[in-house]
Structure formats: C-alpha cells, structure tokens
C-alpha positions as CSV (number, residue, x, y, z in Angstrom):
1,X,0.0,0.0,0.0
2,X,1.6,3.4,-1.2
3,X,-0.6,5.9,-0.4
4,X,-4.0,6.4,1.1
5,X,-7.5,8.1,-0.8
6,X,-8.1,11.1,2.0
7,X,-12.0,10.7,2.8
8,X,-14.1,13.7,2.9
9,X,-16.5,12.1,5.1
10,X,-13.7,12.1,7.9
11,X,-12.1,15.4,7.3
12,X,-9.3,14.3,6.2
13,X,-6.4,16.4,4.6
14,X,-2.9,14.6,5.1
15,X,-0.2,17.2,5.9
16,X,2.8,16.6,3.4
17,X,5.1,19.7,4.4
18,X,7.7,17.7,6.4
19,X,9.4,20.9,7.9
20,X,5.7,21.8,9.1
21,X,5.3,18.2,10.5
22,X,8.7,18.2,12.3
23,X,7.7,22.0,14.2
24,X,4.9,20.5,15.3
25,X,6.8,17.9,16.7
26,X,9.3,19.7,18.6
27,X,6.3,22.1,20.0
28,X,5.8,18.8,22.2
29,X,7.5,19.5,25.6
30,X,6.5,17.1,27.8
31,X,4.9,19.8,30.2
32,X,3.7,17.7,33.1
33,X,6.4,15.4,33.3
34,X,4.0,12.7,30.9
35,X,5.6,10.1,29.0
36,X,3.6,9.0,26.7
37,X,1.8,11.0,23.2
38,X,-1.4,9.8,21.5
39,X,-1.7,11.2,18.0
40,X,-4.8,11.9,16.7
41,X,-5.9,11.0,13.2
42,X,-2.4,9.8,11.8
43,X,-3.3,9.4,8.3
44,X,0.1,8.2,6.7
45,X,2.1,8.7,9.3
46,X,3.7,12.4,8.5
47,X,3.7,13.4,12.5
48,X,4.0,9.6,13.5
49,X,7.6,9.2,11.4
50,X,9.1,12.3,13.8
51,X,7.4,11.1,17.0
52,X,9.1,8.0,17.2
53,X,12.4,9.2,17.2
54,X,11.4,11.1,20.4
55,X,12.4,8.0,23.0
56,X,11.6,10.3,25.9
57,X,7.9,9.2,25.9
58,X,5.6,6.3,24.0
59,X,3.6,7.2,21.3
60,X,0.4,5.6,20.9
61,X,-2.1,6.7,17.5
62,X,-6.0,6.3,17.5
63,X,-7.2,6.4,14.1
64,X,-10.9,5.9,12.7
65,X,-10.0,5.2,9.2
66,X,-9.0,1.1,8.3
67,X,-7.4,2.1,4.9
68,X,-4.8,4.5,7.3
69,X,-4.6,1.8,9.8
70,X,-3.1,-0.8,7.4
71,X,-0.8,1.5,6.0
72,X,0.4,2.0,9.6
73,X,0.9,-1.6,10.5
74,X,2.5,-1.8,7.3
75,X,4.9,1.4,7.7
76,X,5.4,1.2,11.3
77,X,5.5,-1.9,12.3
78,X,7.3,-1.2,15.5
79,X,3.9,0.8,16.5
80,X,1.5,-1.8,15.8
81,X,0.8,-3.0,19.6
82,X,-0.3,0.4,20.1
83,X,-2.6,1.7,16.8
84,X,-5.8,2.0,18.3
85,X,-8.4,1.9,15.3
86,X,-11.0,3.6,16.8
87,X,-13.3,6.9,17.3
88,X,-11.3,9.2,19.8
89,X,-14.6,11.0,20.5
90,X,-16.2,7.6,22.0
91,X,-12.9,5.9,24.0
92,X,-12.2,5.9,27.6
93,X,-9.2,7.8,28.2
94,X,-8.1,6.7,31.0
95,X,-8.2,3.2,29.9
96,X,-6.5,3.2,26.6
97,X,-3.7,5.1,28.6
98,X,-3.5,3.0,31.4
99,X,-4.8,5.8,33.5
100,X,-1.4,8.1,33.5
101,X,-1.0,11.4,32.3
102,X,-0.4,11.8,28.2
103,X,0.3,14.2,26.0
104,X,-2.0,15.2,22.8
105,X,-0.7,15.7,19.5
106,X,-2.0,15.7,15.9
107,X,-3.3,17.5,12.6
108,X,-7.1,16.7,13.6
109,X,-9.9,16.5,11.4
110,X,-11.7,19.8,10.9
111,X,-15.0,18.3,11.3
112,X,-14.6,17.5,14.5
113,X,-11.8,19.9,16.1
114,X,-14.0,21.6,18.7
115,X,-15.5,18.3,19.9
116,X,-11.8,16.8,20.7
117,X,-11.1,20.1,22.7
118,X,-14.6,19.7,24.5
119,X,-13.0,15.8,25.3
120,X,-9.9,17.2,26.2
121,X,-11.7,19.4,28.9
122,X,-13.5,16.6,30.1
123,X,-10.3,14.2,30.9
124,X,-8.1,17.8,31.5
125,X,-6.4,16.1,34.9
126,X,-5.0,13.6,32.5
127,X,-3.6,15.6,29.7
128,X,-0.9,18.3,30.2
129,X,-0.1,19.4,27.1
130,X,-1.9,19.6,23.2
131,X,-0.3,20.4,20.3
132,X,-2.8,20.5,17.5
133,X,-3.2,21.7,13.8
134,X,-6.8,22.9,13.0
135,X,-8.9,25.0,11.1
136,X,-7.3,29.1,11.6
137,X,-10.0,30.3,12.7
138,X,-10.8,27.8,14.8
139,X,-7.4,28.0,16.3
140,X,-7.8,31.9,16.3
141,X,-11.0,31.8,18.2
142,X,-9.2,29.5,20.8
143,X,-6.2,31.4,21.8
144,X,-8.3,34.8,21.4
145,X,-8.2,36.7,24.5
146,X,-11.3,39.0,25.5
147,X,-12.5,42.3,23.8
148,X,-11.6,40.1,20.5
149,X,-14.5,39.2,18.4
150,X,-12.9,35.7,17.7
151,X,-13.3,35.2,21.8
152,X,-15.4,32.6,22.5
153,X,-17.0,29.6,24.0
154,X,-14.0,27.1,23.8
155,X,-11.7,30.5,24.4
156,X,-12.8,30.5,28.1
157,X,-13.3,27.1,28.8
158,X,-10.0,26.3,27.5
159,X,-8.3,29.3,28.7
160,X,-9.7,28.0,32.5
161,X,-7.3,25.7,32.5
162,X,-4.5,25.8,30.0
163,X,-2.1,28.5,29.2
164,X,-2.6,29.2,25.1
165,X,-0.3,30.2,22.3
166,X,-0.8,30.4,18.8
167,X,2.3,29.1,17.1
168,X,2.0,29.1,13.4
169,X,0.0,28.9,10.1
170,X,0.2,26.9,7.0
171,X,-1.7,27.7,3.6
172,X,-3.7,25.0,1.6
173,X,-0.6,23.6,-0.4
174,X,0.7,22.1,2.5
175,X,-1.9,19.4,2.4
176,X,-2.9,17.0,-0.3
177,X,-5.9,17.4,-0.6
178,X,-5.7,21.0,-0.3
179,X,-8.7,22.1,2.3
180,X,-10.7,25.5,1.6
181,X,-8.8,27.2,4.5
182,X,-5.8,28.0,6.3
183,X,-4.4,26.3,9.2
184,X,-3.2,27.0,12.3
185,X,-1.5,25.1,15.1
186,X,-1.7,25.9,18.7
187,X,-0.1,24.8,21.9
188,X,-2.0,24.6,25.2
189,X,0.0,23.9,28.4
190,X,-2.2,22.7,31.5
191,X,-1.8,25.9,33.9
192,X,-1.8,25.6,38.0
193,X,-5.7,25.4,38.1
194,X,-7.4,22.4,40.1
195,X,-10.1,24.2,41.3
196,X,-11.9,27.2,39.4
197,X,-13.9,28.4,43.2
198,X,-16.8,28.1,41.6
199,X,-19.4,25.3,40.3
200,X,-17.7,23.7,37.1
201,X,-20.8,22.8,35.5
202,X,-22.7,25.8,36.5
203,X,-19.5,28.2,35.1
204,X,-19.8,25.9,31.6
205,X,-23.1,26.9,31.4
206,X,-22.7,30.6,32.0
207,X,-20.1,30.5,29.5
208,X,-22.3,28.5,26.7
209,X,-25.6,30.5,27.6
210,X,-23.8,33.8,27.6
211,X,-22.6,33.4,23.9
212,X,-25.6,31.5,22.6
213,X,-26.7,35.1,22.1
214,X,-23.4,36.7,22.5
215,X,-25.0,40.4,20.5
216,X,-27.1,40.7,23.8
217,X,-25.9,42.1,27.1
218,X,-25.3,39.2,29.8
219,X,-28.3,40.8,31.7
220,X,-30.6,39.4,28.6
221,X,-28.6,36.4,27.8
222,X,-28.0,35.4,31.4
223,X,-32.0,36.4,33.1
224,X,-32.3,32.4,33.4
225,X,-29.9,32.1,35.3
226,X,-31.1,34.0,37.8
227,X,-28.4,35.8,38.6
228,X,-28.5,39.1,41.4
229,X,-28.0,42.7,39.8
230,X,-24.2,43.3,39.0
231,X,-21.9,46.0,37.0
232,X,-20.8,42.3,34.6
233,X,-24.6,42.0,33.2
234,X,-23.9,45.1,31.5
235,X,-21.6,43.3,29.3
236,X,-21.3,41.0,26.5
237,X,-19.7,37.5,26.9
238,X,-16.7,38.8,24.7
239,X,-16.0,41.2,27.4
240,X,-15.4,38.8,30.0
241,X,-12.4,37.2,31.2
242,X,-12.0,33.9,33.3
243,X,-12.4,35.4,36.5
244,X,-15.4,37.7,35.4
245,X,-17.8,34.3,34.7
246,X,-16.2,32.6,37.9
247,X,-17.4,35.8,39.7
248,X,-21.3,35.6,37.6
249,X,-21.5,31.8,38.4
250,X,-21.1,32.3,41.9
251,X,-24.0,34.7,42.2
252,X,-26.5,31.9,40.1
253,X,-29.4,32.3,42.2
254,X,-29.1,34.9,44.9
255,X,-31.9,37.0,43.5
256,X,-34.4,37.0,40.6
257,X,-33.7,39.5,38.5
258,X,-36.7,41.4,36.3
259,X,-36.9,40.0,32.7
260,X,-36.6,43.2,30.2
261,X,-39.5,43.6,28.1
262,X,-37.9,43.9,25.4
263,X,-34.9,41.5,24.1
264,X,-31.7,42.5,21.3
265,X,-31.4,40.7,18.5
266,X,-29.1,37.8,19.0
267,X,-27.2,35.4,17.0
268,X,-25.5,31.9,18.0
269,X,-22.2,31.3,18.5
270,X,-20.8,29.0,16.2
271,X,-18.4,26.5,17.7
C-alpha cells in the first residue's frame, strides 16, 4: 500500500510539508512530566515518522480510518501493539492510557476539532499538554483573548485551565488534498488550576448560555440564570475574562432579577 485516498466524510487532509510536520513535533515538551503521546488522526504517518524518534515518551495513534490503519501496520511496524483503530470522541481515556498522564498531538480532522477540545476538557487532569493543527479560525477563536471578536466559548473554557499560544499557520498547499482554509496550530499547556472556586458545571453553562446570544448584554442572555443585579450583566460574553464568569457563576441564584420587556437581537455562536 503506497498511499491512502483522503475521505471527505472524515475530514481528512494529510499534511505533506515535512518541515511543518517536524515544528509540530518539537512544539511537544512534555509539560507535566508525561511520557507517553497519543496522535490523533495519523493518516500516513507524516507526524508519527518524527514522534518515534522522540524515545523520551511512548507514542500511541487512534485512528478511525481502516485504509490509514493498514498503511500503519505496514509502515510502522514497531507501532502496531499500540494503533488504536477507533473513534477518539467515543474511548475511555483513562483506559486506553492505562490511567497516566499523556500528551495530545495531531493534525485533527476539521469536522470535529471543537469536539476533541470539549474531550480534552473533560479528561483535562489527565492531559498536560496539546499540540494541535486545525482549522485558523478555529485555532484563532481558541487562543483569542477577551475584547476580541474571535473570543469565544472554547476561548474561556479552555483558557480556564490551560495556558494558550498560537504558534504558526500553514496555507492549503501544504496538504494534499488541499482544504478551503488556512491552518493553524496551537499549543496549550495545562496551567496551576485544580479548582476554578466556583461550580464547574454551572460556570460551563454561563459560559455557553452567555454566547448562545453573545450580540445581547449578559443581563438578557444570562436572566435564566437568575443571577442578582451586577456592573458584569452590563456586558457582552466577549468582554469577559476567566475570572469575570467565575465571579457571575457564583451569584446563580441569589436573586431574581426582572426580565426586560424587550430582548436585542441575537445570534449563536458558532463553535
């Protein structure tokens, strides 16, 4: 097997700039202290080749696609015990990596970038460090700080708990098959934060409700949540940092505030 047909149907759009591949690479620090890497979505292998020279951790792939899977076993050999062909959105973490700490890595499939970083936050005790090639804006929206109108939902949720930094972009012809966009890989470091003093689940809804209709002032997007009369319900979402929704989620429920009569137009956020 030479080469493998890139399925539209599974986002895929194999990276063939090997400099680009091998930045990516060395972006992986081991922040944390983990020692072993799962790639996501190897395709032929273009990250995998430079990972395994890396002896300082184990790299484990999980990859959806069978046709990419052969071609693994076949390439890499030495990596078969631990090619995992399966859906990363559906596995149990902790079991696939033996319940220790690992590192993320990979060009991931545009279709379903956000959803691996919603994972990620869902297992984020386990996993130190992601270094991942996605969609720009995508990428853009994620390290965005607030006041920027690329700020947004998976901006503070991620920015919660990881430090952020935009590394580089790569234009269309660095893929085969080209994709529509640009690309743009990002780096996110697992910051000193175990507990956010607040409610998680209450402080991911804040977040999500607040930029559902992120045109309207937080006192119209927010007047479910019941939240007492504050300065911050002036706002929009955009204009709030981490703390600022810590601080609203802790005042869920203190007093009913009066719904306006009137409502701004709103759109939703588009993750």
């Amino acid at each position: 097997m030479d080469k493998v047909k890139a399925k539209k149907n599974l986002g895929q759009h194999f990276l063939r700039d090997l400099s680009a591949a091998q930045r990516i690479v060395e972006l992986m620090s081991c922040h944390g202290g983990y020692k072993k890497v799962l790639e996501i979505g190897p395709g032929m292998g273009v990250l995998t080749q430079y990972l395994l020279t890396h002896k300082e951790y184990e790299t484990s792939v999980v990859e959806l696609d069978r046709e990419s899977v052969e071609y693994l076993k076949v390439h890499y050999p030495e990596l078969t015990p631990r090619i995992h062909s399966a859906d990363f959105l559906r596995l149990n973490l902790n079991e696939l990596m033996g319940n220790e700490i690992f590192g993320i890595v990979g060009n991931f499939p545009y279709n379903i970038s956000s959803q691996i970083f919603f994972k990620v936050l869902e297992n984020k005790d386990m996993i130190p460090e992601i270094v991942g090639m996605l969609q720009k804006e995508v990428a853009v929206r994620i390290a965005s700080k607030p006041g920027n109108k690329d700020y947004g939902i998976l901006s503070v949720l991620l920015q919660a708990f990881y430090d952020i930094e935009y590394s580089f972009s790569l234009g269309p012809g660095a893929f085969d098959p080209p994709p529509k966009v640009n690309s743009g890989v990002i780096r996110l470091r697992r910051n000193g934060v175990t507990d956010l003093g607040c409610d998680e689940r209450k402080f991911f809804a804040v977040v999500k409700m607040g930029f559902n209709q992120r045109r309207k002032t937080l006192r119209n997007a927010l007047r479910a949540m019941q939240i007492a009369d504050h300065p911050l319900l002036n706002k929009r979402a955009e204009q709030l940092g981490v703390a600022e929704f810590v601080e609203l989620t802790n005042m869920i429920g203190t007093k009913v505030i009066e719904s306006p009569e009137t409502e701004e137009s709103g759109e939703e956020e588009q993750e």
